[in-house]
N, C-alpha and C positions, 0 to 999 in steps of 0.2 A: 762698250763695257765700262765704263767710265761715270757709270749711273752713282747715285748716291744711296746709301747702304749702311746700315744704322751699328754697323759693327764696330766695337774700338777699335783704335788702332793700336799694334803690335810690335813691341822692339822698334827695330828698325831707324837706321842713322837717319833718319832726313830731317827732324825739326832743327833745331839751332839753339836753344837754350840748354844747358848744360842742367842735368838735376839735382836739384835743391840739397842742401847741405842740412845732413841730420845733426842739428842741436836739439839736445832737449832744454827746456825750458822747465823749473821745478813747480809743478802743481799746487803746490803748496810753500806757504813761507818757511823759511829755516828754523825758527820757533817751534813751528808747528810738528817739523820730523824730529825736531830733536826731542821734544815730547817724547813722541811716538816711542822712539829707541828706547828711550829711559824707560818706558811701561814694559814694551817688551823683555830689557834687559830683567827688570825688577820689579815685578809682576804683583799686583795687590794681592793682599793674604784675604785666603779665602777659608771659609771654613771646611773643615772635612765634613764628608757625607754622614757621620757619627753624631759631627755639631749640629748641625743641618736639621737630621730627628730629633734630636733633643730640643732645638730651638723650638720646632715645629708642636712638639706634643705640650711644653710648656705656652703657648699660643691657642693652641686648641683647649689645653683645662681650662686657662683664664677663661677664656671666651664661653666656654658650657657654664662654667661660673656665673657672671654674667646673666647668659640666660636664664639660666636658677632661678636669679636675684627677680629679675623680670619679670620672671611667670610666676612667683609669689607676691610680686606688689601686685599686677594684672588680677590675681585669685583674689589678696584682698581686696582691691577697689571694687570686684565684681561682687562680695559677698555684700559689701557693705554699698551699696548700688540696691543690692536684693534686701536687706534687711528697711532699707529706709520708704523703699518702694512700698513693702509689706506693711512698714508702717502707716504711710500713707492712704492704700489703701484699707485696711482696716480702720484707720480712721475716719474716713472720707465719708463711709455710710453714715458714719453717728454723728459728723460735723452737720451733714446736709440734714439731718433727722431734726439737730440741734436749734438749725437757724428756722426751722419751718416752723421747729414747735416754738420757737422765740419770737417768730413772726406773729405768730398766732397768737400767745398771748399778751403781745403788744395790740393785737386790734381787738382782742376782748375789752383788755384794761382801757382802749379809746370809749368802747361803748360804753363800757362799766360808767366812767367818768361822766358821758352825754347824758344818761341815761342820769345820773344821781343829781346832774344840774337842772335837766327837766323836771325831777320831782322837786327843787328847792325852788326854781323859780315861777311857779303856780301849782298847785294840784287841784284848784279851783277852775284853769283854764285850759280842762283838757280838748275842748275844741277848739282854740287857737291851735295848742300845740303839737294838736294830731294833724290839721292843716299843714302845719311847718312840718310837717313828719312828711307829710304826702306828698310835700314841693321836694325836698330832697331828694325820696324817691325816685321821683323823676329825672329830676337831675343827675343822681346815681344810674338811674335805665339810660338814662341816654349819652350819659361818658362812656359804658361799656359798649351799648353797639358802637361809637364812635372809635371807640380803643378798637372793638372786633372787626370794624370797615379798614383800618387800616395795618393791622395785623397781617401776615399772611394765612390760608387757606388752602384748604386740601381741596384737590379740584372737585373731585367724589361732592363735596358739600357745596363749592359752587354751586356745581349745577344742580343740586336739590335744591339749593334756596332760589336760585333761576326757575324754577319747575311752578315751586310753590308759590309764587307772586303771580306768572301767568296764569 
């Protein structure tokens, strides 16, 4: 019976060391309790639950204040975001309307011009200058399909001009 058996052991006089001598050792530095005491003894002032609400509602007006202020700058920037937009758009149309129709009669006014130098510099040689009319032409046909070959294309039209050359 002598087996070994996982249970403490109990009382019992047999070991030989006498038991340990209870000192406590202080946890903490003497600074540190004496701290402690003094807070206990004299305790921070705190507010009453009276001061508390009052602190508390004077915290919340400010703060809805505040928001007020916010969501009135927010309202302007937003009207004035809508008003500049409106302007813009409203504008936009007659800008674009503006610059085509200014386009436009910048390459009237180029023809105008051609056209008044051709009559100054012959009217006798209108077969020269219908010649040089015809060479241009040309020149102008064939900068455009060049512009149109490297343009992009709708596929749709590919392959219709695919179709029509086979």
């Amino acid at each position: 019976m002598g087996g070994k058996n996982n249970k403490p052991v109990r009382g019992g006089g047999g070991g030989g060391a006498p038991p340990p001598e209870e000192t406590e050792k202080p946890f903490h530095s003497a600074e540190y309790e004496q701290q402690k005491l003094d807070e206990l003894l004299n305790p921070v002032e705190r507010p009453t639950w009276d001061e508390f609400k009052k602190q508390q509602q004077e915290k919340g007006a400010m703060e809805s204040a505040e928001a007020r202020l916010e969501e009135d700058e927010a309202r302007r920037f937003r009207q004035e975001l809508d008003e500049a937009r409106a302007a813009r758009l409203s504008g936009a149309g007659s800008s674009k309307k503006s610059k085509k129709e200014k386009k436009h009669k910048k390459e009237k006014h180029k023809k105008e011009k051609h056209k008044k130098k051709k009559r100054k510099a012959s009217s006798s040689d209108s077969e020269s200058s219908s010649s040089d009319e015809a060479e241009r032409k040309k020149k102008k046909h064939k900068k455009e399909k060049k512009e149109k070959a490297d343009a992009p294309m709708k596929l749709s039209n590919f392959f219709a001009a695919g179709s029509d050359s086979d």
